[in-house]
C-alpha positions in Angstrom: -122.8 -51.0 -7.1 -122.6 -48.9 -9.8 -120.9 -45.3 -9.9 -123.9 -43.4 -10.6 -125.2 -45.1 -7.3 -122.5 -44.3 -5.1 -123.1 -40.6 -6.4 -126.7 -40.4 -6.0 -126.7 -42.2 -2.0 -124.1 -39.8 -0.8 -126.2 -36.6 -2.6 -129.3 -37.6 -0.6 -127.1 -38.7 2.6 -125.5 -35.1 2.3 -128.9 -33.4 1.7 -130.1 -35.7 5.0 -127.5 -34.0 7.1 -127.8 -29.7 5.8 -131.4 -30.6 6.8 -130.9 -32.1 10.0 -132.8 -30.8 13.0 -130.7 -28.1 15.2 -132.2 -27.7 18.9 -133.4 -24.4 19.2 -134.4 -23.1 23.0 -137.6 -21.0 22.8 -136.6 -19.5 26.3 -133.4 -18.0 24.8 -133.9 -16.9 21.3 -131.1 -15.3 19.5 -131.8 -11.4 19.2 -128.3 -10.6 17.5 -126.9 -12.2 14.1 -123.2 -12.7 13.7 -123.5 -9.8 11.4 -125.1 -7.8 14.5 -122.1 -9.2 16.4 -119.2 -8.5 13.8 -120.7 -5.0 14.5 -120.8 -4.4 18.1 -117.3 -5.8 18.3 -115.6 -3.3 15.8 -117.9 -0.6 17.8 -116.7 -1.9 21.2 -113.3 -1.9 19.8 -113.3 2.1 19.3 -114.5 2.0 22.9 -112.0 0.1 24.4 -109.9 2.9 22.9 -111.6 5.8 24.3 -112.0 3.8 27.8 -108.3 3.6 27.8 -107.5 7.1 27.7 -110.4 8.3 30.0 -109.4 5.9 32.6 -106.0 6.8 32.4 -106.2 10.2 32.7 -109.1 10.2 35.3 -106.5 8.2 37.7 -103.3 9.4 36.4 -101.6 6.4 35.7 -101.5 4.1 32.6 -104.8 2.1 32.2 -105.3 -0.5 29.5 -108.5 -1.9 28.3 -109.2 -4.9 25.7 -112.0 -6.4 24.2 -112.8 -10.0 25.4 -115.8 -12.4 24.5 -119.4 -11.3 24.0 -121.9 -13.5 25.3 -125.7 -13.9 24.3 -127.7 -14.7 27.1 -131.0 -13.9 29.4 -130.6 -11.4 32.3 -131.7 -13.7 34.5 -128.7 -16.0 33.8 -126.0 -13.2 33.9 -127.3 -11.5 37.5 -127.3 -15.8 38.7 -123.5 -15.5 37.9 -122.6 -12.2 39.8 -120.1 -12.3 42.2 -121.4 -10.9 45.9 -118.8 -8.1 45.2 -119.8 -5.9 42.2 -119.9 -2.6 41.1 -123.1 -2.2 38.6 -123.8 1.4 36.9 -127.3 2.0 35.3 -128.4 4.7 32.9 -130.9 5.3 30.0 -128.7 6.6 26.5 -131.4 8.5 25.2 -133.0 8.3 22.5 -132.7 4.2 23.1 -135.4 3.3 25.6 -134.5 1.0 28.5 -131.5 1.1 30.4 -127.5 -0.3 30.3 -125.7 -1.8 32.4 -122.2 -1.1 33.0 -120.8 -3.9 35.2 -117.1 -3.1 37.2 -116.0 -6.2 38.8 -114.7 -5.5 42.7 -110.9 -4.9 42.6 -110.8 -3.0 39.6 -113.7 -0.4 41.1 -112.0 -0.5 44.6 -108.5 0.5 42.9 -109.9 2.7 40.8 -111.5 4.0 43.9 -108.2 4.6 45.6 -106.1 6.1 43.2 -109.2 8.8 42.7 -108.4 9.7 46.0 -104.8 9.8 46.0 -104.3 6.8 46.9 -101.7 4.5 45.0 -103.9 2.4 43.8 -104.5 -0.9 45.9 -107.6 -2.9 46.7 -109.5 -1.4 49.3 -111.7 -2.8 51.6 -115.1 -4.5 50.7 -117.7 -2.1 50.7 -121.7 -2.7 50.4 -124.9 -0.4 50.4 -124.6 -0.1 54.4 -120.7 0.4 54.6 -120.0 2.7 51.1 -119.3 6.3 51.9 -120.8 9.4 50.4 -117.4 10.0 48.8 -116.8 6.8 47.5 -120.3 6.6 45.9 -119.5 9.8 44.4 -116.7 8.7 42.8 -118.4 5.1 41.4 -120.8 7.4 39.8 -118.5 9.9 38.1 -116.6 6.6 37.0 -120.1 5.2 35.6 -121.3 8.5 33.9 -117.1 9.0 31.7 -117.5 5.6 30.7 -120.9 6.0 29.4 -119.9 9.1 28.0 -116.8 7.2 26.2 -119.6 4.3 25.1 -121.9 7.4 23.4 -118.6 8.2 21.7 -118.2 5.0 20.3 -121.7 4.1 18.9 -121.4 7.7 18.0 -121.2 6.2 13.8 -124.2 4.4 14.2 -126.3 6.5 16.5 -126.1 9.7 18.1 -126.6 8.9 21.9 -126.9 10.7 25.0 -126.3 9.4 28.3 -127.7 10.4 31.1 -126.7 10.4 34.9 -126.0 6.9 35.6 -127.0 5.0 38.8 -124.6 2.7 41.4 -125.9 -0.4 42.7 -123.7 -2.8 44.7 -126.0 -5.7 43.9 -128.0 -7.5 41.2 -130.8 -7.9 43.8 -131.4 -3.6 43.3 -132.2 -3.9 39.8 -135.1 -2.6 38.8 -137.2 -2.3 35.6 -135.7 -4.8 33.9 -137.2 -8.6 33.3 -135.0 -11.6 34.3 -136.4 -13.2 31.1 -135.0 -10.5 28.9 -132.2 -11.6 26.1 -129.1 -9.1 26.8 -125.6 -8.9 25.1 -122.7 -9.2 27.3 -119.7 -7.7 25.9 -116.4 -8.0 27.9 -113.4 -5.8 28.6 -110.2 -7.2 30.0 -108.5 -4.4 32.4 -105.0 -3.5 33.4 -104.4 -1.3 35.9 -100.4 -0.8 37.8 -99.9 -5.1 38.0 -103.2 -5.9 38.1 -105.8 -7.4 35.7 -109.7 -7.2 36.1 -112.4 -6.5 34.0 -115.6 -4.7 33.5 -118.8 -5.5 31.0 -121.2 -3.9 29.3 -124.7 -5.7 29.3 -126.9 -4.5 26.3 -131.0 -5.5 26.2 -132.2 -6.6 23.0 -135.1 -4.7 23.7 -132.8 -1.6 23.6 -130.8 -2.2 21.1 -133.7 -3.6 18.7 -134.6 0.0 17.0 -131.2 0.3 15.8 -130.4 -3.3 14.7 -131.2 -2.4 11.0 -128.1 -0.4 11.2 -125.6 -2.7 12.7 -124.2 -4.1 10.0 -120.4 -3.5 7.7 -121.8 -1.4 5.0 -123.7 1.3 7.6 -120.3 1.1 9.5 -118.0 1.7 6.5 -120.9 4.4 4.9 -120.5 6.4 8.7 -117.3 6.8 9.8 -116.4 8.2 13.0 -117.2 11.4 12.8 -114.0 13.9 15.0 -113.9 14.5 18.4 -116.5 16.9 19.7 -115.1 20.4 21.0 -116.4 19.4 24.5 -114.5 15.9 24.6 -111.5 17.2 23.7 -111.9 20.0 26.3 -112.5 17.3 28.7 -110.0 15.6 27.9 -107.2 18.6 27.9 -108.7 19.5 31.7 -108.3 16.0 32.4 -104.5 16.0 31.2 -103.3 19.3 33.2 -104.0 17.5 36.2 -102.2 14.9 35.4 -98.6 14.9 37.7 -95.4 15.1 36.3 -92.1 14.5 37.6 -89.1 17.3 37.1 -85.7 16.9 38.4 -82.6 19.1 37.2 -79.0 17.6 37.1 -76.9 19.3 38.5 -73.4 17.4 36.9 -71.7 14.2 37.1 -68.6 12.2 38.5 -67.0 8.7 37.7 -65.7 7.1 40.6 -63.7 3.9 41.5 -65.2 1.6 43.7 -61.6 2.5 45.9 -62.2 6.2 46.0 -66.1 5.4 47.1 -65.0 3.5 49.9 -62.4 6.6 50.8 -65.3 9.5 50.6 -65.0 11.3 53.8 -66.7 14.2 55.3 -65.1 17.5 53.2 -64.1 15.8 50.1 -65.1 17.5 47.6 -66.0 16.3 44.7 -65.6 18.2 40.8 -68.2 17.6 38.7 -68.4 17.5 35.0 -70.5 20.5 34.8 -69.5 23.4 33.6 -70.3 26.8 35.4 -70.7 28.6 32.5 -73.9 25.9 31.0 -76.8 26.4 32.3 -78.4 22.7 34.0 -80.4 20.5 32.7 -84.1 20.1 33.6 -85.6 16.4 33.2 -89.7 16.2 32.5 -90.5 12.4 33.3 -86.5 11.3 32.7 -86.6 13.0 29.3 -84.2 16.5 28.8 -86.7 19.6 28.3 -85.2 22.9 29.9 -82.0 24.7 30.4 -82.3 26.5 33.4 -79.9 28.5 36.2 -79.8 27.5 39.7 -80.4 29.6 42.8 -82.8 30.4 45.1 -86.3 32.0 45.6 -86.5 32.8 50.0 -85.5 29.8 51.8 -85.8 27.2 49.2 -83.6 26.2 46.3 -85.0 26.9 42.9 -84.4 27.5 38.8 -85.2 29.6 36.6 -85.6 28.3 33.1 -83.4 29.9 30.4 -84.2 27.7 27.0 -85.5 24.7 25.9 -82.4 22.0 25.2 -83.2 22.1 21.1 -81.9 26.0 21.4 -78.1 26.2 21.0 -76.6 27.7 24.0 -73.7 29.8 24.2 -70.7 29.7 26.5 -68.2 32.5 27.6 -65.1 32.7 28.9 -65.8 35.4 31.0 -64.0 36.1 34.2 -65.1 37.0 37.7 -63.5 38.4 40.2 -61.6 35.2 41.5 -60.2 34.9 38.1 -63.0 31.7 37.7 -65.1 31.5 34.7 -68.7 33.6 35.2 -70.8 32.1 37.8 -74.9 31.9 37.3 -76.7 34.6 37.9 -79.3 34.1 41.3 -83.1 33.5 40.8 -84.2 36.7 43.0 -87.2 36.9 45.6 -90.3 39.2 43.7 
């Protein structure tokens, strides 16, 4: 066989596979291009940002989200998958029409749940539309409606939305208004909470997003940047932070020991530290040096009161008292 035959069977064996049949299932068709896709992702990846810090200062501890896989499917097929324990917030983002769903899996909303009410944190007990407290659905909601709120914030370079109050459902089966035949976008975040991992997904209708899928692509991303941080987020977010809880300790000296004179501590030893009593102490916010400050006492309890931050140089003095000892620190007195 000649050259130019070889050439000319694998040109039309070649065109024979591009034009090959690919399945296509009428019941599920794709809604969202990859370029659609591409776009949600970098928009979800903002939001995994903003979920991060809302999260983590709603419950006062470090909270990590990360964006996982985003699925195409029917609604149908997703509520089939639920687990019987599930945490699913509801709300219209106006001016979109139709409604979102904000899926928390159980642990996750449970600790969540726990630390909002002071708890530390763990996995409470199961709890279902018959069992759930008052509080506790309070709670779930206010969750639902800041994470929305973060989400708005997000889209915020493609389209302005406003959320409004969302609703709590502990079961796929109380879904209303929405057909099981409807093609939705799952888009998944990975959660870490204290040593804990879980997750929680955002389910977006086609039907809801269709209005605005003109506009999900690179170039009307990169034309609209994310615009700053509305005066009411970041005053939400500054109440959010002065409740947060720190931790102050102040120091009041140090002493090296052997492990022989340990073992030989008896009751009236005294012990000299390596403070001196002219310096003021040292006050520690979260482990890190912050304040100088002068010990004493305010009624019945110990106290300081703070005399400098530890970037001002301090003075010392040789002054001395009465007992021929260098000057002592003056008393915190009772108002």
């Amino acid at each position: 066989m000649s050259l130019s035959r070889v050439r000319s069977a694998t040109t039309r064996t070649a065109r024979r596979e591009r034009g090959k049949p690919v399945p296509y299932d009428f019941r599920r068709p794709d809604k969202f291009s990859k370029d659609h896709i591409r776009s949600i992702q970098s928009i979800h990846e903002a939001f995994d940002r903003f979920a991060s810090n809302y999260l983590s200062a709603h419950v006062r501890t470090a909270v990590h989200s990360e964006l996982g896989p985003i699925e195409q499917t029917t609604l149908g097929d997703y509520l089939d998958r639920l687990p019987p324990q599930v945490v699913l917030c509801l709300a219209e983002l106006e001016p979109l029409v139709g409604r979102v769903l904000l899926e928390l899996d159980f642990a996750t909303a449970s600790r969540l749940v726990d630390r909002m009410l002071g708890g530390a944190g763990e996995e409470r007990p199961p709890f279902t539309a018959t069992t759930i407290t008052e509080i506790e659905l309070l709670l779930l909601r206010e969750l639902g409606n800041g994470l929305f709120h973060e989400l708005a914030n997000a889209w915020e370079q493609v389209v302005r939305l406003h959320p409004q109050p969302c609703e709590v459902v502990l079961s796929g089966q109380q879904i209303q208004g929405l057909m099981p035949s409807e093609i939705v976008l799952l888009v998944q975040h990975n959660v870490r909470l204290f040593d804990s991992e879980g997750q929680f997904t955002v389910v977006l209708p086609a039907s809801t997003l269709e209005p605005i899928l003109p506009r999900l692509n690179a170039r009307v991303l990169f034309a609209n940047p994310r615009r700053g941080t509305s005066p009411e987020v970041l005053a939400h977010l500054s109440a959010q932070l002065e409740e947060v809880p720190l931790q102050l300790r102040v120091e009041l000296g140090r002493v090296r020991l052997t492990v022989q004179d340990l073992l030989a501590l008896e009751v009236g030893d005294v012990l000299v530290l390596d403070q001196d009593v002219s310096f003021p102490l040292t006050v520690y916010v979260e482990n890190e040096p912050r304040f100088y400050a002068f010990p004493g006492r305010r009624g019945r309890s110990l106290a300081v009161r703070i005399g400098g931050t530890v970037t001002e140089e301090w003075p010392r003095t040789d002054e001395l008292d009465q007992e021929g000892g260098t000057t002592l620190w003056p008393t915190v007195q009772t108002p």
